[in-house]
C-alpha positions in Angstrom: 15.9 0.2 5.5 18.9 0.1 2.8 20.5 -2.3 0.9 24.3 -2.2 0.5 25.2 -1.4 -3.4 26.7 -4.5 -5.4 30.3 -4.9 -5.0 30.8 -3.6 -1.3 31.4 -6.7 -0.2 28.2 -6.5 2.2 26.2 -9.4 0.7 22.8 -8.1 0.6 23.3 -6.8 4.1 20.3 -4.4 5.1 20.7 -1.3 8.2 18.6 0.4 9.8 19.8 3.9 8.2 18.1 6.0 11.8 20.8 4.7 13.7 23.7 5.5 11.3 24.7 9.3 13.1 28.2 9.7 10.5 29.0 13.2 10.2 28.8 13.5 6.2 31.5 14.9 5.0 33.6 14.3 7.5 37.0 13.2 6.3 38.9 14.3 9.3 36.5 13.1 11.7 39.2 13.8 14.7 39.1 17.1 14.2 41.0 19.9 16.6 38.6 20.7 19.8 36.8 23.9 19.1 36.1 26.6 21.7 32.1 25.3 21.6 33.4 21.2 22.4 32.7 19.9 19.1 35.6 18.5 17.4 35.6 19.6 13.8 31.4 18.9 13.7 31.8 15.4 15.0 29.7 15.5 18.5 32.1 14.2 21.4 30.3 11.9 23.7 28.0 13.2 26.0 29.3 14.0 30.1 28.8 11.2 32.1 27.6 8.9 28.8 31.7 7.3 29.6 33.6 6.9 32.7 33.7 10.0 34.6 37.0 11.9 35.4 36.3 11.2 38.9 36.5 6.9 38.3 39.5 7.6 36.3 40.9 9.8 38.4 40.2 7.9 41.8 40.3 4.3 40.9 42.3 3.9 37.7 45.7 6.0 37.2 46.3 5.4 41.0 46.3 1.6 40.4 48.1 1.9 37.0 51.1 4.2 38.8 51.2 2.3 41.4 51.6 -1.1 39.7 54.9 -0.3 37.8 57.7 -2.4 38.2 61.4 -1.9 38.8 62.8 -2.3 35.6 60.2 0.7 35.0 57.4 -1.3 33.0 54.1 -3.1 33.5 53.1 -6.5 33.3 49.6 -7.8 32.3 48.6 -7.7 35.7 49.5 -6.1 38.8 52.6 -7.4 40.2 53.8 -9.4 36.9 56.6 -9.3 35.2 57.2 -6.6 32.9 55.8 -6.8 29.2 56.0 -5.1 26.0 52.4 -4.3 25.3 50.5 -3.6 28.7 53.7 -1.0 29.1 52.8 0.8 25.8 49.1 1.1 26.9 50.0 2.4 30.6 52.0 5.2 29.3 49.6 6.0 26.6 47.2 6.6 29.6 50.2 8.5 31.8 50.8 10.8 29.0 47.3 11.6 27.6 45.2 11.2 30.6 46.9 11.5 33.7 48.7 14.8 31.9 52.0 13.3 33.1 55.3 14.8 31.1 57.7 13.0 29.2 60.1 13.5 31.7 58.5 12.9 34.5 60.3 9.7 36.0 57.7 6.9 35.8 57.6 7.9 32.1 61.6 7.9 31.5 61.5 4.6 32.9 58.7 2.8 31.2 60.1 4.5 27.9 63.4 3.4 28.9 62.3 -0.3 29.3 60.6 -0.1 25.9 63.8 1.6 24.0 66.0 -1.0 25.8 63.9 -4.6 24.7 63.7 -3.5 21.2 65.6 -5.9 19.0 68.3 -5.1 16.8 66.4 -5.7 13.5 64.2 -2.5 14.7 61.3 -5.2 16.4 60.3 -5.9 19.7 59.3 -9.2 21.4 56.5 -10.3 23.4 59.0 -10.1 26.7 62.1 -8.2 27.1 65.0 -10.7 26.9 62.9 -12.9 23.8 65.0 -13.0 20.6 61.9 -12.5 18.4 59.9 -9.9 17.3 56.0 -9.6 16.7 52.6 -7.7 16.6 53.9 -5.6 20.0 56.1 -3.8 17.6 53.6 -1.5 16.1 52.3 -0.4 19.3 56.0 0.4 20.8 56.3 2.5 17.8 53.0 4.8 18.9 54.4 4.8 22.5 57.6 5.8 21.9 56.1 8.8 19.6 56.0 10.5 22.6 59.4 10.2 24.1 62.6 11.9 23.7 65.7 9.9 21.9 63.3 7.9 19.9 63.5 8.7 16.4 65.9 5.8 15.6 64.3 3.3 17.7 60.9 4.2 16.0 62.2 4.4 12.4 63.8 1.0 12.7 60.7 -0.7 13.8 58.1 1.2 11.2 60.7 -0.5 8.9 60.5 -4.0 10.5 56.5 -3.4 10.0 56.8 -2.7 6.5 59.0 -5.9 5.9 57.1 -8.1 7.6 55.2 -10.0 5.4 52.4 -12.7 6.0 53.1 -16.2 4.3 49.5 -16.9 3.7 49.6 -13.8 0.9 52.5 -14.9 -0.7 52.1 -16.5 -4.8 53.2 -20.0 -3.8 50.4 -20.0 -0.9 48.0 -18.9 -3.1 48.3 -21.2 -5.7 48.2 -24.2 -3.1 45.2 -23.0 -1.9 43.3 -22.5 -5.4 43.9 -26.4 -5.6 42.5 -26.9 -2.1 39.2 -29.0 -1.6 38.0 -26.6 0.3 38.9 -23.5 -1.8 35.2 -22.6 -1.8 34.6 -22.6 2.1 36.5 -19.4 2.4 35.9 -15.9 0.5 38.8 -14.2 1.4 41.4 -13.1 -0.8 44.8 -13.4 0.3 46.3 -11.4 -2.1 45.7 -8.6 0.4 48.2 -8.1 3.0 48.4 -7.4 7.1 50.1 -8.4 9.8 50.0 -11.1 11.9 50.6 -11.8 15.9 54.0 -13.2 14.8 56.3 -12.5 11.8 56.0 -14.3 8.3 52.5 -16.2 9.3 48.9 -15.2 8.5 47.2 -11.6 8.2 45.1 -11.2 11.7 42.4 -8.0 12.0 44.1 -6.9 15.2 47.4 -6.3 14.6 46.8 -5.0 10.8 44.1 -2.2 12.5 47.0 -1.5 15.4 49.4 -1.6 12.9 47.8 0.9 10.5 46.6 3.5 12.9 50.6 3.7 13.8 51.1 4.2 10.0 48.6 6.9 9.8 49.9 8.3 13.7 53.5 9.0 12.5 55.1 11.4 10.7 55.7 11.3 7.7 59.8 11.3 7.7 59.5 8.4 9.6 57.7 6.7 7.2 59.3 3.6 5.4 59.6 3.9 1.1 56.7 2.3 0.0 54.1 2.1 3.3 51.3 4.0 1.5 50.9 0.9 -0.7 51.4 -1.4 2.4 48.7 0.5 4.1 46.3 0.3 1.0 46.8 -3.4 0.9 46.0 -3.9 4.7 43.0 -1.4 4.7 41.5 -3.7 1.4 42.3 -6.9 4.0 40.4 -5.9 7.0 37.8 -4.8 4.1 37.9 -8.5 2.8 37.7 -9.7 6.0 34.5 -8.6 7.3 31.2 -10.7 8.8 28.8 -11.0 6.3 26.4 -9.3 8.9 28.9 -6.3 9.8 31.8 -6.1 12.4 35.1 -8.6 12.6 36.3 -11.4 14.5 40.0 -11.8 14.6 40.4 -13.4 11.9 38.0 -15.1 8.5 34.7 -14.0 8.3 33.9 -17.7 6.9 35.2 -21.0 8.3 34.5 -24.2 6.9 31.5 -22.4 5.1 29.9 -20.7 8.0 29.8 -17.0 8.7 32.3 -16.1 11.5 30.1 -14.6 14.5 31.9 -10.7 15.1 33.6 -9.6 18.1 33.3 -6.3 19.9 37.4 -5.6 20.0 38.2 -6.6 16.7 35.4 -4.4 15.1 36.3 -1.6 17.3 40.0 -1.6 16.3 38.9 -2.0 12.5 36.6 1.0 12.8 39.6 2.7 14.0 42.0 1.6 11.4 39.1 2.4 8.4 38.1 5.7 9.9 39.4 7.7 6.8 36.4 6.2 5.1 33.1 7.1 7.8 30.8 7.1 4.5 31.6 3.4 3.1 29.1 1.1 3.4 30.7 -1.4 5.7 31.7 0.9 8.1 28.3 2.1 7.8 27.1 -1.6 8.9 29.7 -2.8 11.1 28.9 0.6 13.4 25.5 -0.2 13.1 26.1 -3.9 14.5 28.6 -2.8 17.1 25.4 -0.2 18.5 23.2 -3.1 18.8 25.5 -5.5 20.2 26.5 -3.0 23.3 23.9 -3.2 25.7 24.6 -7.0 26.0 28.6 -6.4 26.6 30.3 -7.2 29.7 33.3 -7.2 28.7 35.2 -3.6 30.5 37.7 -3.8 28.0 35.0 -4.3 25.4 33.1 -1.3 26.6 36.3 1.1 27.2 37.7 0.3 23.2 33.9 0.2 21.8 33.8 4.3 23.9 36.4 5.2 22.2 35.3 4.1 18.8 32.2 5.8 18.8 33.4 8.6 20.2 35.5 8.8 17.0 32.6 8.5 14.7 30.5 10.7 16.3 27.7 8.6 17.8 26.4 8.6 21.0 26.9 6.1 23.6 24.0 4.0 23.8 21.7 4.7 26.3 21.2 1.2 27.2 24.7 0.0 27.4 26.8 -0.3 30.3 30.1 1.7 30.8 32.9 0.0 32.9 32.4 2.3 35.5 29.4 0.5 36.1 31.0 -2.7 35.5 33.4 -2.3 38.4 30.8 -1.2 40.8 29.3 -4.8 40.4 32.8 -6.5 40.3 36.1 -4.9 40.7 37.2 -5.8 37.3 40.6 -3.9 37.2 42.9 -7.1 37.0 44.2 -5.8 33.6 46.5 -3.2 33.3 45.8 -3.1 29.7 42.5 -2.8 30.2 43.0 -0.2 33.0 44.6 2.2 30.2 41.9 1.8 27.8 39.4 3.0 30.4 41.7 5.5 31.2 41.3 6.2 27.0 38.0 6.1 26.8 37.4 8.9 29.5 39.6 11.3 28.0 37.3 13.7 25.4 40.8 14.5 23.7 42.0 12.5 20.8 46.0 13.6 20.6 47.1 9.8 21.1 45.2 9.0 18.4 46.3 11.9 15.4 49.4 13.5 17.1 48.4 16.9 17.2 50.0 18.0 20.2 53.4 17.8 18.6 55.8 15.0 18.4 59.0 15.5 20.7 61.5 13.3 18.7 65.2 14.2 18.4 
């Protein structure tokens, strides 16, 4: 056992160092493949440790072609209308997974359904035909990495990102909330800035770890003046936002004075937003909680992000935790299109979607 050092933020938390398996050293821990199947020295998860080419292959990417709609996107569930966000996953898994080409026409149109209900102030809404942009911005921007024709569309919204800015960190806020009576129920410092689900409101874990992993996705030319110190502030957020014990929930790690209880999604997409940093102590922790909490998840979408998080840091899938293949040989779970593509995610041993080195095509 091991305490955290003073000042991490960890409290006094104690892990079980055995079950930390961080690659030291690491600092590019998505690594190019190598001829042997280690990535760089990370170890890639084992063969049939997360849903099998076969499930993918049979069940998954035929239900997630077949559920497009006519306008050429994907709602939230087979069959809805059209969304921003489920279409951004879908082609992430059509591109990545299913080995699809840009051009092939399912791709052209879901890419020309995103390029046509982006804003003109460079954001895009929850549903095309909404006047108002949000959280869905950030991943448009990573789908559209991939498509022809899209450097202006994915310029203008890294720039609506980088303007976006949460009123809970602003002065004014800040100062109320030091005169608050219940200033001391809350440890967080809102000084540090995310992003919320909606523009100008409160920092949220989710959409600052989507939101970074974008930043740290695209190229540099594309990047806004002045988004390394955005992403420096939002990286110190989801730091300051952290369960005492390890992980996140979506939002305060205290409310009213009692520690926030972590999630399996939020901490996964943190992990994946703070991976520059495998050695720091509370990613240390929080991959340490996320181990022990899988064998009790039921969750498929839980599973397919918490696959691809490990996977990432080099661990093992647990031997004692479910995958959502065998999820959906209990109950057919595959409602979700989103949830679909991360599955679709998970299985695929490659990371390109993640660090873009297969090559942007942007013109």
């Amino acid at each position: 056992m091991r305490r955290c050092k003073a000042g991490t933020g960890c409290k006094g938390m104690q892990v079980q160092s055995k079950r930390v398996k961080v690659i030291p050293g690491s600092e590019d821990i998505f690594a190019p493949e190598s001829s042997s199947g280690a990535r760089g020295g990370v170890i890639a998860l084992p063969p049939g440790q997360s849903p099998s080419a076969g499930f993918v292959e049979r069940v998954c990417l035929p239900k997630l072609r077949s559920a497009q709609n006519g306008d050429g996107g994907w709602g939230y569930r087979p069959g809805s209308e059209s969304r921003v966000e489920p279409t951004c996953w879908v082609l992430q898994a059509l591109l990545n997974v299913a080995g699809m080409e840009v051009s092939s026409e399912a791709c052209r149109r879901g890419l020309r359904f995103l390029r046509s209900a982006q804003l003109p102030d460079g954001s895009w809404p929850f549903a095309a035909g909404q006047q108002v942009g949000c959280s869905v911005t950030a991943p448009a921007c990573w789908a559209l990495l991939s498509g022809e024709s899209s450097f202006q569309a994915v310029a203008a919204g890294l720039s609506w990102l980088s303007q976006d800015r949460p009123r809970d960190s602003v002065f004014w806020r800040r100062w109320l909330g030091r005169l608050s009576p219940a200033r001391h129920r809350s440890r967080k410092n809102s000084a540090y800035r995310g992003w919320g689900w909606n523009p100008c409101t409160s920092s949220w874990v989710e959409p600052t770890a989507v939101a970074l992993l974008v930043l740290s996705r695209c190229p540099k030319e594309l990047l806004p003046a002045g988004a390394n110190q955005r992403r420096q502030s939002a990286e110190a957020m989801l730091y300051d936002r952290m369960c005492p014990g390890g992980g996140w929930n979506c939002g305060d790690p205290l409310v009213y004075g009692v520690p926030g209880k972590p999630l399996v999604i939020p901490t996964a997409w943190a992990l994946l937003a703070l991976r520059r940093y495998p050695q720091r102590t509370e990613n240390l922790v929080s991959l340490d909680w996320l181990e022990r909490k899988l064998p009790d998840e039921q969750g498929p979408g839980s599973l397919a992000l918490a696959q691809i998080c490990l996977g990432a840091y080099g661990h093992k899938w647990p031997a004692t935790a479910k995958s959502p293949e065998d999820l959906y040989s209990n109950h057919e779970f595959l409602g979700s299109t989103t949830t679909m593509a991360w599955v679709c995610l998970a299985a695929n041993s490659r990371r390109s979607w993640l660090t873009g080195e297969s090559g942007e095509t942007l013109r």
